[in-house]
mmCIF file of the protein (N, C-alpha, C, O) and its ligand, coordinates in Angstrom:
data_MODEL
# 
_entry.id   MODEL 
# 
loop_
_entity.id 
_entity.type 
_entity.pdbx_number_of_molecules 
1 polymer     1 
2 non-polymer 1 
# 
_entity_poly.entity_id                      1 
_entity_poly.type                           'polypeptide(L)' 
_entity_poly.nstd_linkage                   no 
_entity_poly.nstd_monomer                   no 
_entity_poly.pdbx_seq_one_letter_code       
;(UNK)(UNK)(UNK)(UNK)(UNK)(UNK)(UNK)(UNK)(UNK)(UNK)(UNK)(UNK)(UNK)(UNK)(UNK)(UNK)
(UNK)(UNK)(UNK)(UNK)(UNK)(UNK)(UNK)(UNK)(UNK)(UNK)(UNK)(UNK)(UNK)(UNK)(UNK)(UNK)
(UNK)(UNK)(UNK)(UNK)(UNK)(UNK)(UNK)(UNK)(UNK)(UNK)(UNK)(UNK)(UNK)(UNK)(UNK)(UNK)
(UNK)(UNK)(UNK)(UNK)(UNK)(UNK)
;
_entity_poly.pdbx_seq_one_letter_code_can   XXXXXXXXXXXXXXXXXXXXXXXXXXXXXXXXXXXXXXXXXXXXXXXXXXXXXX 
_entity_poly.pdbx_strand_id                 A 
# 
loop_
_entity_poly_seq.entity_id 
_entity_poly_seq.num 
_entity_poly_seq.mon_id 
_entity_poly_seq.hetero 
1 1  UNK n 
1 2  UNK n 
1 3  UNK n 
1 4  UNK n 
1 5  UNK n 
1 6  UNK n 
1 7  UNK n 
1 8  UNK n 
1 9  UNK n 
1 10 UNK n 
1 11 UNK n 
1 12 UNK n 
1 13 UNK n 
1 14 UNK n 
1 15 UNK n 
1 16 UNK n 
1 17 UNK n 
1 18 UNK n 
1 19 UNK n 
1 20 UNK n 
1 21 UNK n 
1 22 UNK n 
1 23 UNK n 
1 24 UNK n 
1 25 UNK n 
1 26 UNK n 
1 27 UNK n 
1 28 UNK n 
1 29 UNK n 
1 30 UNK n 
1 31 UNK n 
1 32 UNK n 
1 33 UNK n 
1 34 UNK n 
1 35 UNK n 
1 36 UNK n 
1 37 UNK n 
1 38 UNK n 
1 39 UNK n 
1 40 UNK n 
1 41 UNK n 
1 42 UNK n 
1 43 UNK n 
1 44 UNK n 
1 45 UNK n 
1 46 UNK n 
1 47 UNK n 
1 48 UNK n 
1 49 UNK n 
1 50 UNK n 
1 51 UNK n 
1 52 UNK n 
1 53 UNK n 
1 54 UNK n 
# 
loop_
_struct_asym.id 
_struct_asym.entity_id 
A 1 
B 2 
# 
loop_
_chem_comp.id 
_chem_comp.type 
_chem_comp.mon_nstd_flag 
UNK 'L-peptide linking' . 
ZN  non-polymer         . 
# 
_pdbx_entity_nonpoly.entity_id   2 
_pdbx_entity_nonpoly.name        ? 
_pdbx_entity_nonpoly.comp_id     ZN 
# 
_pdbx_nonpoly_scheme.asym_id         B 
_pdbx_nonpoly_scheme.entity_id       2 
_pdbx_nonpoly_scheme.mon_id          ZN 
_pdbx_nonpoly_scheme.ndb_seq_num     1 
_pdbx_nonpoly_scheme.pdb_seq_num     101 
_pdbx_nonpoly_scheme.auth_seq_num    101 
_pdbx_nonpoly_scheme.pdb_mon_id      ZN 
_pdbx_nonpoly_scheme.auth_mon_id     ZN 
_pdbx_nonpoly_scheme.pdb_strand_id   A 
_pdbx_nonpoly_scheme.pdb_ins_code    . 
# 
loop_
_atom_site.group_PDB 
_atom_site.id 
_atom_site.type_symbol 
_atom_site.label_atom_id 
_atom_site.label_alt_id 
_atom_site.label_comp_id 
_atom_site.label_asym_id 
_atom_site.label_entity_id 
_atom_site.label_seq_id 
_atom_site.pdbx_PDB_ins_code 
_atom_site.Cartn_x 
_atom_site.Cartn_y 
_atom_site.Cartn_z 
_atom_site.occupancy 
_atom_site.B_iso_or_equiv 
_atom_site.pdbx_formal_charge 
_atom_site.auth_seq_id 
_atom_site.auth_comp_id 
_atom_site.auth_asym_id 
_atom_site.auth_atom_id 
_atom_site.pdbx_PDB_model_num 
ATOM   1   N  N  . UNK A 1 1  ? 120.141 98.756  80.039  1.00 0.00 ? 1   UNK A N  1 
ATOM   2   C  CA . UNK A 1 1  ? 120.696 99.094  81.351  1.00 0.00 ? 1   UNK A CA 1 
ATOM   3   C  C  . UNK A 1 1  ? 119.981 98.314  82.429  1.00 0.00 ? 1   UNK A C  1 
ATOM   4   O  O  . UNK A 1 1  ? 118.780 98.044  82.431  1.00 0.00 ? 1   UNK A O  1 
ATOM   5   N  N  . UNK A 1 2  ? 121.018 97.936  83.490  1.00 0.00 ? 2   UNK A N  1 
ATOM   6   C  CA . UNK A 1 2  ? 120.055 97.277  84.558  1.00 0.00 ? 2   UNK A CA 1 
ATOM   7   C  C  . UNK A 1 2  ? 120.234 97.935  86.072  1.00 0.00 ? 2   UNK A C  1 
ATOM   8   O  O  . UNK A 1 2  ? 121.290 98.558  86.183  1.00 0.00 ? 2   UNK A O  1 
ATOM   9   N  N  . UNK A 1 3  ? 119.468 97.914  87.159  1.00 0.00 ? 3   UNK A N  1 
ATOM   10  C  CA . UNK A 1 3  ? 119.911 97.996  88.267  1.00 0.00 ? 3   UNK A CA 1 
ATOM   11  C  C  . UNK A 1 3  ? 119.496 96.946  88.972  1.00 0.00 ? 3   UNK A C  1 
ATOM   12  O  O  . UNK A 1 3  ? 118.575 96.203  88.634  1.00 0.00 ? 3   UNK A O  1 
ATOM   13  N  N  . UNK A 1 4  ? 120.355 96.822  90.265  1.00 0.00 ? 4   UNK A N  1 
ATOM   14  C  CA . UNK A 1 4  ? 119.856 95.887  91.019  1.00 0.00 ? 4   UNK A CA 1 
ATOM   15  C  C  . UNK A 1 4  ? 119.412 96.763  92.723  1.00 0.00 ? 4   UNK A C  1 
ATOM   16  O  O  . UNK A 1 4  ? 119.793 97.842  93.176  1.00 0.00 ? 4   UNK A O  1 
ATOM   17  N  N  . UNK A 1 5  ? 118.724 95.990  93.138  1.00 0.00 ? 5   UNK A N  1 
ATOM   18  C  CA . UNK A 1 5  ? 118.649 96.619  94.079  1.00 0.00 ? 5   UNK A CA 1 
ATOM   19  C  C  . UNK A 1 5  ? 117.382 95.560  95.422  1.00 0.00 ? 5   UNK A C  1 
ATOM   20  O  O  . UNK A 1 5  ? 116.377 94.933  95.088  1.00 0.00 ? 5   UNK A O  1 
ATOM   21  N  N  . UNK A 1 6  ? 117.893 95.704  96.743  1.00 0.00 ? 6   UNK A N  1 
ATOM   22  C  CA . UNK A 1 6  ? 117.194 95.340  97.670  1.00 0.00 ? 6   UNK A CA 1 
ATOM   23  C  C  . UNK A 1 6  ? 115.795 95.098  97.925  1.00 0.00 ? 6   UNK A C  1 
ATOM   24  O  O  . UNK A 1 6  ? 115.126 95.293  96.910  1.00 0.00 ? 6   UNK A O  1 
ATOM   25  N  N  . UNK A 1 7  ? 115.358 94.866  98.578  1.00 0.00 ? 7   UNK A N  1 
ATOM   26  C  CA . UNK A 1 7  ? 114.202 94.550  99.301  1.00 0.00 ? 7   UNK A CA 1 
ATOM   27  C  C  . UNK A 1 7  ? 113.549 96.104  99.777  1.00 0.00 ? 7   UNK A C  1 
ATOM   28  O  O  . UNK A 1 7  ? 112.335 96.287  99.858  1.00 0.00 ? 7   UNK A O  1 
ATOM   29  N  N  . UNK A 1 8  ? 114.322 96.913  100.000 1.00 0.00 ? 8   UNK A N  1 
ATOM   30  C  CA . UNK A 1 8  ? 114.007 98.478  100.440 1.00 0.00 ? 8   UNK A CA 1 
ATOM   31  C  C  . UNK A 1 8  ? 113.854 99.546  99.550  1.00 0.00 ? 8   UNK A C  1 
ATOM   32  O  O  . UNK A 1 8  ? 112.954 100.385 99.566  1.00 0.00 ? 8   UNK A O  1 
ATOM   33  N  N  . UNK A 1 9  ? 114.917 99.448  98.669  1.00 0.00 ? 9   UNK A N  1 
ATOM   34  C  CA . UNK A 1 9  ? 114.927 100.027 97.642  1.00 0.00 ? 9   UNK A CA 1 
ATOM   35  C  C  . UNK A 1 9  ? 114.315 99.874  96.465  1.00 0.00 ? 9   UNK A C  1 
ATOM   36  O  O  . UNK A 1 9  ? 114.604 100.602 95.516  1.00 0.00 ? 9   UNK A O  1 
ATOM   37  N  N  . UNK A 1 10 ? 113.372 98.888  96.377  1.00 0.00 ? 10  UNK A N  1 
ATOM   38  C  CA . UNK A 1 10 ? 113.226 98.372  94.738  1.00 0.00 ? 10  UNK A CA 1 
ATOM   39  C  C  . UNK A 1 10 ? 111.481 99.578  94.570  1.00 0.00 ? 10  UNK A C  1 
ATOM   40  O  O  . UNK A 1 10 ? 110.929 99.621  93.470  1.00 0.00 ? 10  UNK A O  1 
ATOM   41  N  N  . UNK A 1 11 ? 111.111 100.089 95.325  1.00 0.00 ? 11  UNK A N  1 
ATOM   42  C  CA . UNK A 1 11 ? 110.158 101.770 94.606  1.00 0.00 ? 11  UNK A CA 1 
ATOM   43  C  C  . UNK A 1 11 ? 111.011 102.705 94.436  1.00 0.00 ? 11  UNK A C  1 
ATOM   44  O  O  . UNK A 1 11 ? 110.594 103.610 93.714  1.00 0.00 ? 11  UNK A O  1 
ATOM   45  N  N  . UNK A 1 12 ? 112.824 102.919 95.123  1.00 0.00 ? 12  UNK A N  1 
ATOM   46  C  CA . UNK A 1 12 ? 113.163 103.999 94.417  1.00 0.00 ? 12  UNK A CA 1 
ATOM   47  C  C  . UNK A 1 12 ? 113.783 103.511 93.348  1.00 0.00 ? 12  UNK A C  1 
ATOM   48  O  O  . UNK A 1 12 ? 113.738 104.252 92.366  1.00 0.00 ? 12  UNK A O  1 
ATOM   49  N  N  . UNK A 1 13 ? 114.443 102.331 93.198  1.00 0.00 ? 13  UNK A N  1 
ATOM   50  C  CA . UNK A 1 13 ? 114.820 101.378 91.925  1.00 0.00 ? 13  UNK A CA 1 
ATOM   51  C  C  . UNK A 1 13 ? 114.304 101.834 90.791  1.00 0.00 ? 13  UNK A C  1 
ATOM   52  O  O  . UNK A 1 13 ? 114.774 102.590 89.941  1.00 0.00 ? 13  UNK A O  1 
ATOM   53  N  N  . UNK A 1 14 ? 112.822 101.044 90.912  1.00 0.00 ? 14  UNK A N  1 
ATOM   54  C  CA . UNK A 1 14 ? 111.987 101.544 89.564  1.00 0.00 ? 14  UNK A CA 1 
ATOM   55  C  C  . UNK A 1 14 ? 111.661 102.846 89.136  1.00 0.00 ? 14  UNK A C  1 
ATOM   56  O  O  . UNK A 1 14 ? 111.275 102.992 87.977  1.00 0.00 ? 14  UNK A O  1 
ATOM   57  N  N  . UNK A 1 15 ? 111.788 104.156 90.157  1.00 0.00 ? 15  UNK A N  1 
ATOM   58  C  CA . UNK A 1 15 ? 111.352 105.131 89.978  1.00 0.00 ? 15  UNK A CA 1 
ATOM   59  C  C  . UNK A 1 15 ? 112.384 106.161 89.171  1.00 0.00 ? 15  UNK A C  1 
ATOM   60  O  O  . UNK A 1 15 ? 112.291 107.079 88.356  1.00 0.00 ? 15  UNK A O  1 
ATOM   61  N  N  . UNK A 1 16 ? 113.627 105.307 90.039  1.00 0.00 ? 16  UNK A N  1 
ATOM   62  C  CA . UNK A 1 16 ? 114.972 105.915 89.421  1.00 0.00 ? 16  UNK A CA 1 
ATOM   63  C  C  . UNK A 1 16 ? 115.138 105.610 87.969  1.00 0.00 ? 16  UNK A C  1 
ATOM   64  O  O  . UNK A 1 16 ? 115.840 106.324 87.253  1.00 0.00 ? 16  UNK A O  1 
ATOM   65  N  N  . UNK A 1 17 ? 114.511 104.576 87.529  1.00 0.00 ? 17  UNK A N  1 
ATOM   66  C  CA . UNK A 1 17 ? 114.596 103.743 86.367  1.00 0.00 ? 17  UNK A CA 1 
ATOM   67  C  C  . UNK A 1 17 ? 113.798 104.479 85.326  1.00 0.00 ? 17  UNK A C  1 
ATOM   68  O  O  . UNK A 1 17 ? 114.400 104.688 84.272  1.00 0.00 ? 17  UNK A O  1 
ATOM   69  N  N  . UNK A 1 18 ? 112.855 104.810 85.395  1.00 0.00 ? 18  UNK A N  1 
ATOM   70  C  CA . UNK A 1 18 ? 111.503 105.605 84.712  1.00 0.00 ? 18  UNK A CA 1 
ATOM   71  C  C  . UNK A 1 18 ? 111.842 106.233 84.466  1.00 0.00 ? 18  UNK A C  1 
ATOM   72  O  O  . UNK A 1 18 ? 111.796 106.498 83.265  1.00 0.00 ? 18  UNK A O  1 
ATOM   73  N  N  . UNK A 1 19 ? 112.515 107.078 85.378  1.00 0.00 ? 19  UNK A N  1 
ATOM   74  C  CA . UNK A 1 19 ? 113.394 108.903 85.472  1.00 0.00 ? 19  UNK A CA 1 
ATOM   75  C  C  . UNK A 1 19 ? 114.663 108.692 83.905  1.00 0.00 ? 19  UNK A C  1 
ATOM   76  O  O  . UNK A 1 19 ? 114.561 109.005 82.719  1.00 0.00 ? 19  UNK A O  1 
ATOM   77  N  N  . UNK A 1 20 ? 115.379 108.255 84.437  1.00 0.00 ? 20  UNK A N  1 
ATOM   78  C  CA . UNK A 1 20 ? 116.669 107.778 83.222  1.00 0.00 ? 20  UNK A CA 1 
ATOM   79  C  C  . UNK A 1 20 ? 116.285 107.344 82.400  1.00 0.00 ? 20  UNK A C  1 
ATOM   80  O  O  . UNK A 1 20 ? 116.918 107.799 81.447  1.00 0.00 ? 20  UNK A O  1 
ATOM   81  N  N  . UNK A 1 21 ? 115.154 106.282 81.880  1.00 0.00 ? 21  UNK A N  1 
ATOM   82  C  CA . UNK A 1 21 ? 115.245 105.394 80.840  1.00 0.00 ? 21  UNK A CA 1 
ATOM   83  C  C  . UNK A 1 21 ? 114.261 105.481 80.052  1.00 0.00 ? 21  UNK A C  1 
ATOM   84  O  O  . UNK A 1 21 ? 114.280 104.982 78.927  1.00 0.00 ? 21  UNK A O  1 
ATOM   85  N  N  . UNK A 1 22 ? 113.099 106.239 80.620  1.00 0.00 ? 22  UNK A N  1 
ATOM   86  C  CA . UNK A 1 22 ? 111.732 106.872 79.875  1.00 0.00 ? 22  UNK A CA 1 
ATOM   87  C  C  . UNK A 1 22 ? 111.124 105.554 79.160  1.00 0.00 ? 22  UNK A C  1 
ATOM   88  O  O  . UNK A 1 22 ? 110.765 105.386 77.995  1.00 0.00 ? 22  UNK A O  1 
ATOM   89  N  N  . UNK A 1 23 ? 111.134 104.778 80.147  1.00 0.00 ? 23  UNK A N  1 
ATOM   90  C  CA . UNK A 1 23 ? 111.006 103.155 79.174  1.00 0.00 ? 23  UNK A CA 1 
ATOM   91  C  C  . UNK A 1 23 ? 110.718 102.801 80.587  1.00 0.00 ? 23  UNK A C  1 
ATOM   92  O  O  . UNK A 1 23 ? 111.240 103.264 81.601  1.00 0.00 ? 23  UNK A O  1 
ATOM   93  N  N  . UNK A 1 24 ? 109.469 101.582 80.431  1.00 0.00 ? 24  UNK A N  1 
ATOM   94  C  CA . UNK A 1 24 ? 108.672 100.821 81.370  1.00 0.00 ? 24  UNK A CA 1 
ATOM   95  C  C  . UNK A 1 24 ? 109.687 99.853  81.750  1.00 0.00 ? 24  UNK A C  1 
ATOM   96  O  O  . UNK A 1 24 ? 110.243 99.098  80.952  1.00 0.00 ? 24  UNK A O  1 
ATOM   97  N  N  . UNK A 1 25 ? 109.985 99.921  83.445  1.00 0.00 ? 25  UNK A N  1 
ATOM   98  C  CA . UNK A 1 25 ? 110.580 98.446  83.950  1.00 0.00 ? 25  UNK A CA 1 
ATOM   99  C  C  . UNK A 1 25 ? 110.301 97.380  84.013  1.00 0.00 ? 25  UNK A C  1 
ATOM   100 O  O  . UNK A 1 25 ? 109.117 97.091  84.191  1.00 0.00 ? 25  UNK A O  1 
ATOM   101 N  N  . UNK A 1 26 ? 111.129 96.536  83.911  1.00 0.00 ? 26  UNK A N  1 
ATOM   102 C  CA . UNK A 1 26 ? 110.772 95.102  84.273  1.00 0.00 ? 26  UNK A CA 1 
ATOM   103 C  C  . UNK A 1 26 ? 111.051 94.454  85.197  1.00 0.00 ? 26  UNK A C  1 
ATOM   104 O  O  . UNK A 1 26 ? 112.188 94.004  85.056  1.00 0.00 ? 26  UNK A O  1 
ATOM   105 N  N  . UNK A 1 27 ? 110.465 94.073  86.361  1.00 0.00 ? 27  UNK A N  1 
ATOM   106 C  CA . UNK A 1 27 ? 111.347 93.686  87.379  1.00 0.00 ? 27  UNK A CA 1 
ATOM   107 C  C  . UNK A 1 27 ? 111.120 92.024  87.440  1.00 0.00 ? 27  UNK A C  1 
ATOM   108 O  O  . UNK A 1 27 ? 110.197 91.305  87.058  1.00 0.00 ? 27  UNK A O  1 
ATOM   109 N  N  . UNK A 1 28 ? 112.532 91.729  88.170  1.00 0.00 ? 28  UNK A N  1 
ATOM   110 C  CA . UNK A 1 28 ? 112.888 90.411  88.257  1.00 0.00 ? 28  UNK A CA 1 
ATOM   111 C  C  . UNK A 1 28 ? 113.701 90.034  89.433  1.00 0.00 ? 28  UNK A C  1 
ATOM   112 O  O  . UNK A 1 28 ? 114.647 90.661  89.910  1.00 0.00 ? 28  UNK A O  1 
ATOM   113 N  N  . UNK A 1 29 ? 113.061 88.632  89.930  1.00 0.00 ? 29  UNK A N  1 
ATOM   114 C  CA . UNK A 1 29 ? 114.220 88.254  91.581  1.00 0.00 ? 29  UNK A CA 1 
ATOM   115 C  C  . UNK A 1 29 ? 115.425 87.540  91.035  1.00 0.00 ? 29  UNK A C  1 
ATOM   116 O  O  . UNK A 1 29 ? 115.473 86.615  90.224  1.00 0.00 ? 29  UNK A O  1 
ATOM   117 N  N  . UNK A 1 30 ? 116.340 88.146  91.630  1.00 0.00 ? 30  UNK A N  1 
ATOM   118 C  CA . UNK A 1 30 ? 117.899 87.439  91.032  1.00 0.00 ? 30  UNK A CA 1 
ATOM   119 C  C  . UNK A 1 30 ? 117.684 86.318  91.585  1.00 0.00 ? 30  UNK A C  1 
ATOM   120 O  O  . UNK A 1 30 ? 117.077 86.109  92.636  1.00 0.00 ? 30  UNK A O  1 
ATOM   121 N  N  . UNK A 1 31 ? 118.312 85.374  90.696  1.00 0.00 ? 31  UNK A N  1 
ATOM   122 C  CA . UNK A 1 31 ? 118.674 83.903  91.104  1.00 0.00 ? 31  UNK A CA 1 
ATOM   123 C  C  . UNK A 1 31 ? 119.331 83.809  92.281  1.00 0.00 ? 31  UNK A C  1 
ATOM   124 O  O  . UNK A 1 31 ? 119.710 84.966  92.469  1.00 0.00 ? 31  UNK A O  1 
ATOM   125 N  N  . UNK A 1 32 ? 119.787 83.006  93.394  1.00 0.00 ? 32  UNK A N  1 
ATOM   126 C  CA . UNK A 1 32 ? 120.129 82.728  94.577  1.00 0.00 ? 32  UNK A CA 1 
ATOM   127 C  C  . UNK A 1 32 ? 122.006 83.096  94.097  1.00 0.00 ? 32  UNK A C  1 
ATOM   128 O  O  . UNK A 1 32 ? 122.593 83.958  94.750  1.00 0.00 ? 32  UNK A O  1 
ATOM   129 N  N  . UNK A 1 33 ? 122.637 82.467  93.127  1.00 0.00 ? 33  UNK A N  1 
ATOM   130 C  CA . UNK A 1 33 ? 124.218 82.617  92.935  1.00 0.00 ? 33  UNK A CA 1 
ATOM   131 C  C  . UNK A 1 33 ? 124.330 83.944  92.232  1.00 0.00 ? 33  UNK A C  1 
ATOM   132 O  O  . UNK A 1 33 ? 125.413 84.469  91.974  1.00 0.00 ? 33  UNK A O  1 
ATOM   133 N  N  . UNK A 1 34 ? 123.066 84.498  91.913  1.00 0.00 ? 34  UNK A N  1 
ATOM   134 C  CA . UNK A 1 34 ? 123.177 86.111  91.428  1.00 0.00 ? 34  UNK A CA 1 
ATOM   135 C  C  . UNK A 1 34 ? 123.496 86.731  92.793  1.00 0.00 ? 34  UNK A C  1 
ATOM   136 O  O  . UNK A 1 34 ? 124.567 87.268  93.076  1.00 0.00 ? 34  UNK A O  1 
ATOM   137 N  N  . UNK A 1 35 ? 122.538 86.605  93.532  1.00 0.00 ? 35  UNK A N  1 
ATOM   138 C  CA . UNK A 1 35 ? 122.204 87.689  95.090  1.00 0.00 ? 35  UNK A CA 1 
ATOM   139 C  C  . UNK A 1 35 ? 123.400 87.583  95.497  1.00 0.00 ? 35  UNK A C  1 
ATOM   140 O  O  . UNK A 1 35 ? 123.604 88.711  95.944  1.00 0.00 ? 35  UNK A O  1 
ATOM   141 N  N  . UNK A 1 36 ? 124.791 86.711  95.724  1.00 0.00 ? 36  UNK A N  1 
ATOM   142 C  CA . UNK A 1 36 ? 125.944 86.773  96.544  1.00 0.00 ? 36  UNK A CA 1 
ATOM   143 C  C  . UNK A 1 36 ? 126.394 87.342  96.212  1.00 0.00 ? 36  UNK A C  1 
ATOM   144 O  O  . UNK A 1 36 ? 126.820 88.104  97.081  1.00 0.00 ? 36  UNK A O  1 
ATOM   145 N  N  . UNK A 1 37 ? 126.929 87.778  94.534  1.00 0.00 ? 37  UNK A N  1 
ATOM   146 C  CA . UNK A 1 37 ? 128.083 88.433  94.136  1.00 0.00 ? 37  UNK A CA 1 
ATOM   147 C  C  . UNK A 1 37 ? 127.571 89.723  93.739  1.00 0.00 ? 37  UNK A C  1 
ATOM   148 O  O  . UNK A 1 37 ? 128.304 90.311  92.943  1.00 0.00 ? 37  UNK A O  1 
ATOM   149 N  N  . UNK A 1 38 ? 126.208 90.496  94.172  1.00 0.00 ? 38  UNK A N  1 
ATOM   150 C  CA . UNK A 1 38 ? 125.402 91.327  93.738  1.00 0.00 ? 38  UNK A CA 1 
ATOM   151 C  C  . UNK A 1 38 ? 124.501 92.641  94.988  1.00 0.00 ? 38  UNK A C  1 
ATOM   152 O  O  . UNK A 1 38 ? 123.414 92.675  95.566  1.00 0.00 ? 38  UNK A O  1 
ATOM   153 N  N  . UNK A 1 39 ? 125.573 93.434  94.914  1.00 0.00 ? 39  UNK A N  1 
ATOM   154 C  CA . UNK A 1 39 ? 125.341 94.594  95.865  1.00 0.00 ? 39  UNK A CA 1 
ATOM   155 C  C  . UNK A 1 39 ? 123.812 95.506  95.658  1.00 0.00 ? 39  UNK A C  1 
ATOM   156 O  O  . UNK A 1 39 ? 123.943 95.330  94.446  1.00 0.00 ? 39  UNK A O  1 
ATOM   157 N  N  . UNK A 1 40 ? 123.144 95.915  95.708  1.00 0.00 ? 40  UNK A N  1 
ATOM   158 C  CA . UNK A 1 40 ? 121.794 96.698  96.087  1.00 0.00 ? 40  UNK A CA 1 
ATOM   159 C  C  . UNK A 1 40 ? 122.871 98.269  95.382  1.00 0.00 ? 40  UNK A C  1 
ATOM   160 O  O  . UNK A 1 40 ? 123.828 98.835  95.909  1.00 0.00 ? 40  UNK A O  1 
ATOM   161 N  N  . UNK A 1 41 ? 122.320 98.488  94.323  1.00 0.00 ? 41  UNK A N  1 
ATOM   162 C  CA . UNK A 1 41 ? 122.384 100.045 93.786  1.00 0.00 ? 41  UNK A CA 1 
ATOM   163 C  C  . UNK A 1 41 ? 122.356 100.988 94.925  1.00 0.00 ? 41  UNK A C  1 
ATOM   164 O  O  . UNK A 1 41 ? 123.296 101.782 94.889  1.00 0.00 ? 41  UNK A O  1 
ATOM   165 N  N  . UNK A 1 42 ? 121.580 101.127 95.889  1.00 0.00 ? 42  UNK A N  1 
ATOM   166 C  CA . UNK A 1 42 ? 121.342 102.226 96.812  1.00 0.00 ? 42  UNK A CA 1 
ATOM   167 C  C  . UNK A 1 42 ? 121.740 102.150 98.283  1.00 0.00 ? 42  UNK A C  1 
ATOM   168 O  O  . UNK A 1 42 ? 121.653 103.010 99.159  1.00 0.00 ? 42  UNK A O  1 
ATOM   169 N  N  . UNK A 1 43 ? 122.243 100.781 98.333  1.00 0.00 ? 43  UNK A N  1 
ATOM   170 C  CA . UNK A 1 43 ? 122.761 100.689 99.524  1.00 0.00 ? 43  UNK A CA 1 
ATOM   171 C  C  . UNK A 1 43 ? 124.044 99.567  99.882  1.00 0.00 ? 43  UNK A C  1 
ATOM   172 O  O  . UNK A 1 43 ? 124.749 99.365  98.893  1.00 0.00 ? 43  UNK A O  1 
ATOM   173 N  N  . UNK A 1 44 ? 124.345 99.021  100.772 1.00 0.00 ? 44  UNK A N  1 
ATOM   174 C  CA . UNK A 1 44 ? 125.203 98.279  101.286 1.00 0.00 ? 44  UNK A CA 1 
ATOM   175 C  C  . UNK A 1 44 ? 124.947 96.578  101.107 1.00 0.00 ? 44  UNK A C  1 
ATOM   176 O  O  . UNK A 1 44 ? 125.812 95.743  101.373 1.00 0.00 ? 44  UNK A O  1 
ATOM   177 N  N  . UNK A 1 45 ? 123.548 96.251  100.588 1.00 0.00 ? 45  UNK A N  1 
ATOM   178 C  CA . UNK A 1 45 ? 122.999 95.004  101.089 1.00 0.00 ? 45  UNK A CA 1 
ATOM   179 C  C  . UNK A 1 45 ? 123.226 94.416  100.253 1.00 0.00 ? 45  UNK A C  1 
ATOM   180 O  O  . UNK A 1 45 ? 123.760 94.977  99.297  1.00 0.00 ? 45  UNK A O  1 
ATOM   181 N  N  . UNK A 1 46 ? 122.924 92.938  100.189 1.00 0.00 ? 46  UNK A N  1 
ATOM   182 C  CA . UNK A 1 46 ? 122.800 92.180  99.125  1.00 0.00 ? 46  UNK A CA 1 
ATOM   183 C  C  . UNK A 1 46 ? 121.808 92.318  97.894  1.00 0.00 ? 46  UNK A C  1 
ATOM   184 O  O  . UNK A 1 46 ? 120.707 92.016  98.355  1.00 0.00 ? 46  UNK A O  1 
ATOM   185 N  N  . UNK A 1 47 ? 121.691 92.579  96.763  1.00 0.00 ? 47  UNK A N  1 
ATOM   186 C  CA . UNK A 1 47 ? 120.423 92.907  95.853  1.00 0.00 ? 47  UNK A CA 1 
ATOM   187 C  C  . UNK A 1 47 ? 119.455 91.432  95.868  1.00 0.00 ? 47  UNK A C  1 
ATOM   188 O  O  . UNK A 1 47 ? 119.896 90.285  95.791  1.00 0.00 ? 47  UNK A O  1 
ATOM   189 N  N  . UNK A 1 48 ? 117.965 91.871  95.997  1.00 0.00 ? 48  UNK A N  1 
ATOM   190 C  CA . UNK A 1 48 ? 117.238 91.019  95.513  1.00 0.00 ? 48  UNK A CA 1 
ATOM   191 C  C  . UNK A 1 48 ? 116.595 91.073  94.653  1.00 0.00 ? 48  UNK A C  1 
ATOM   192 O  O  . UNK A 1 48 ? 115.733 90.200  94.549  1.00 0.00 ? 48  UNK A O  1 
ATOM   193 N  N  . UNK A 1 49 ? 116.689 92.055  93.681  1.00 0.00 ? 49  UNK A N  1 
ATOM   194 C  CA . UNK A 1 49 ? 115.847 92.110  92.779  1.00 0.00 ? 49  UNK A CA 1 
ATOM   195 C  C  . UNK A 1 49 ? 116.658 92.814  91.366  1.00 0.00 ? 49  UNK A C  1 
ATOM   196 O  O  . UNK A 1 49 ? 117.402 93.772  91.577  1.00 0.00 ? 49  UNK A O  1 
ATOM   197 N  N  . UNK A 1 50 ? 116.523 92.424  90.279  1.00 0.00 ? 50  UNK A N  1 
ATOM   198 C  CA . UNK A 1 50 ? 117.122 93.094  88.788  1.00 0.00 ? 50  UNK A CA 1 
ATOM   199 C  C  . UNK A 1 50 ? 115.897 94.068  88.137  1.00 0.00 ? 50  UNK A C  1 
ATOM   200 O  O  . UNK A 1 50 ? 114.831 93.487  87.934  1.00 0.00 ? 50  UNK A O  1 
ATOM   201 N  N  . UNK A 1 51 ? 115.961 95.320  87.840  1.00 0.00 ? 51  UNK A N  1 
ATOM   202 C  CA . UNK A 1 51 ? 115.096 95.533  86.732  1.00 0.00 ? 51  UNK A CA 1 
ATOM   203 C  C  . UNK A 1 51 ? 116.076 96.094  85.854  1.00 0.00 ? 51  UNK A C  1 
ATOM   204 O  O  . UNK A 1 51 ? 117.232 96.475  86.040  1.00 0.00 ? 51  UNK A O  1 
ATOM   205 N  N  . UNK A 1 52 ? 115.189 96.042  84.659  1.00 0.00 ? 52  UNK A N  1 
ATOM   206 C  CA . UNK A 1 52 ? 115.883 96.215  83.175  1.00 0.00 ? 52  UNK A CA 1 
ATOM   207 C  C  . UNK A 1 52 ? 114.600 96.360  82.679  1.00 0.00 ? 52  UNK A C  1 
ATOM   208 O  O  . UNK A 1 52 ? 113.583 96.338  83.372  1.00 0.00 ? 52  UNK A O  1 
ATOM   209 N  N  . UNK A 1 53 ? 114.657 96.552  81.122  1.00 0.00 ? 53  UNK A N  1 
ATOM   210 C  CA . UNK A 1 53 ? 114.109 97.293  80.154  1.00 0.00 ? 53  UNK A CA 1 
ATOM   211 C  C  . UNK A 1 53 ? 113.634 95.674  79.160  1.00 0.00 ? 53  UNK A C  1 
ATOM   212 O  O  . UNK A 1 53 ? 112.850 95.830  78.224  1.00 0.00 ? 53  UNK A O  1 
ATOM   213 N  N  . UNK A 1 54 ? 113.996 94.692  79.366  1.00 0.00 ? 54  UNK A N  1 
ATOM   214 C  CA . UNK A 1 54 ? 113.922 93.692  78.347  1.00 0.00 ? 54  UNK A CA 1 
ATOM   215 C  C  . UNK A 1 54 ? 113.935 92.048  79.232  1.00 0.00 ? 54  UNK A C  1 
ATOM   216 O  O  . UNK A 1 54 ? 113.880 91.000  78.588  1.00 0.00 ? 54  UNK A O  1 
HETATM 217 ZN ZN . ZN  B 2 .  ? 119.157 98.931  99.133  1.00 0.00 2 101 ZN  A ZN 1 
# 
């Protein structure tokens, strides 16, 4: 599973992540042609960041 999520959001990101997945995140900055087509989980913005499990 992945989320993406902002610049604001990425401590409730990971926290939300821990909660659901009982498995350590990994976080990662989306590539520049990721961030356009790629909304922020918790809000309205563009995402800058992916975590996932792998
Ligand atoms: Zn956000």
């Amino acid at each position: 599973m992945e989320k993406f999520s902002c610049e604001i959001h990425i401590d409730h990101a990971l926290d939300m992540f821990v909660a659901e997945n009982e498995d350590f995140p990994i976080m990662d900055k989306l590539v520049n042609s990721e961030k356009l087509s790629t909304k922020c989980d918790y809000c309205e913005e563009q995402a800058v960041y992916i975590v996932s499990s792998k």
